[in-house]
C-alpha positions in Angstrom: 70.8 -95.2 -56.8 71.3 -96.4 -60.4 74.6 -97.4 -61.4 75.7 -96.0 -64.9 74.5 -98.1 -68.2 77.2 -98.1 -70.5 75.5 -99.0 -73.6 76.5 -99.4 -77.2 74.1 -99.6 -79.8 74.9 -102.7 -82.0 72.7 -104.5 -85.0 74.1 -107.0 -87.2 73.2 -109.0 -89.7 73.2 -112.5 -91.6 71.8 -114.3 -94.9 74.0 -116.8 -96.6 77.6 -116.2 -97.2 76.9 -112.4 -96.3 76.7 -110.6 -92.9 77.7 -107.7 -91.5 77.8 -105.6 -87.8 77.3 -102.2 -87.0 78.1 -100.4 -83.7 77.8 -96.8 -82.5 75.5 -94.1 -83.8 74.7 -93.1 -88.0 75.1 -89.6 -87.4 77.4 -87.1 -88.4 79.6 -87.2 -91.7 80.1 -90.7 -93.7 83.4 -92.0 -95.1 83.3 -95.3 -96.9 86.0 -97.8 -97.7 86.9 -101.2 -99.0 85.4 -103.1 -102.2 81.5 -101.8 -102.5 81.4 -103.5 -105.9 78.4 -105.7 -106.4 79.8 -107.5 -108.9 82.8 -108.3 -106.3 83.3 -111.7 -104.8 84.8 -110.3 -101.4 82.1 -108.0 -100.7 84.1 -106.6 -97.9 83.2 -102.9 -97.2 82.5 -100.5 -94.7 81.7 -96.8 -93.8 82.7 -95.0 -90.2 80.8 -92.1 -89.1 81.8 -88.6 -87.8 81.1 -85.8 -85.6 82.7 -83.1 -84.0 85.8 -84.6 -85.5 85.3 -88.2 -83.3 84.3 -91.5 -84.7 80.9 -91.9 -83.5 79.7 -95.5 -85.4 81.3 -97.8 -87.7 80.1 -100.2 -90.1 81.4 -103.5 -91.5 80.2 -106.3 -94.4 82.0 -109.1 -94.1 84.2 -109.1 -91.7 86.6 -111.3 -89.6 85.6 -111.7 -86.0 88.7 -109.7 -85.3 88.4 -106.9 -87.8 84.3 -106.4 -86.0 86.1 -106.5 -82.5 88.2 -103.6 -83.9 84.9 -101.3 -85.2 83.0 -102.1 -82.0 86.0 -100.5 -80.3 86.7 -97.7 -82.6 82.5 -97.0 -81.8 83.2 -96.9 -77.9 86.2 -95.5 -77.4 85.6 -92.7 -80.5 88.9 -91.6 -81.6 89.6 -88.1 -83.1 90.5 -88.9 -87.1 90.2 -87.0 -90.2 88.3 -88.0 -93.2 91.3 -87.8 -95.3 92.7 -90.7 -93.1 90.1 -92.7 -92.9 89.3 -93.1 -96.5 93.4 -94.0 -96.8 93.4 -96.5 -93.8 89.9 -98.4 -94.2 89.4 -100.9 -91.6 93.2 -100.9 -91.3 92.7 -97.7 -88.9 90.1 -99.8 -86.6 92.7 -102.7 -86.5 95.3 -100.1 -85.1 93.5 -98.6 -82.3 
């Protein structure tokens, strides 16, 4: 018998003072959040992904090893959030759950 494989996709990324992690699936609805400017100098942004109403994948450009910890678990555990809040909370919502 085979013993159940749970698997989270991840890919990350990272050239010079930028990087960024990604965990879960891109399907489903986007919403993004933080400071997508490129003419920032934080360049910290992200997008989460849903379907059916669940987070299914998040995304995250320069984040602290704590804030990716908290989108890696948002991606496995996939809580039920509306897009409203998400766009409102950012990566605050990830840091919460």
């Amino acid at each position: 018998a085979i013993d159940e494989y749970d698997y989270l996709p991840y890919f990350y990324s990272r050239s010079f003072d930028l990087s960024w992690q990604f965990y879960g699936d891109n399907v489903g609805e986007t919403v993004l959040f933080g400071d997508a400017d490129p003419n920032s100098t934080t360049h910290k942004f992200g997008t989460y992904w849903i379907k059916d109403g669940k987070i299914v994948g998040a995304f995250l450009e320069s984040g602290s090893p704590e804030e990716n910890k908290a989108i890696a678990k948002v991606a496995k555990v996939q809580p039920v959030a509306s897009l409203d809040q998400l766009a409102q909370e950012g990566i605050g919502f990830a840091s919460k759950i």
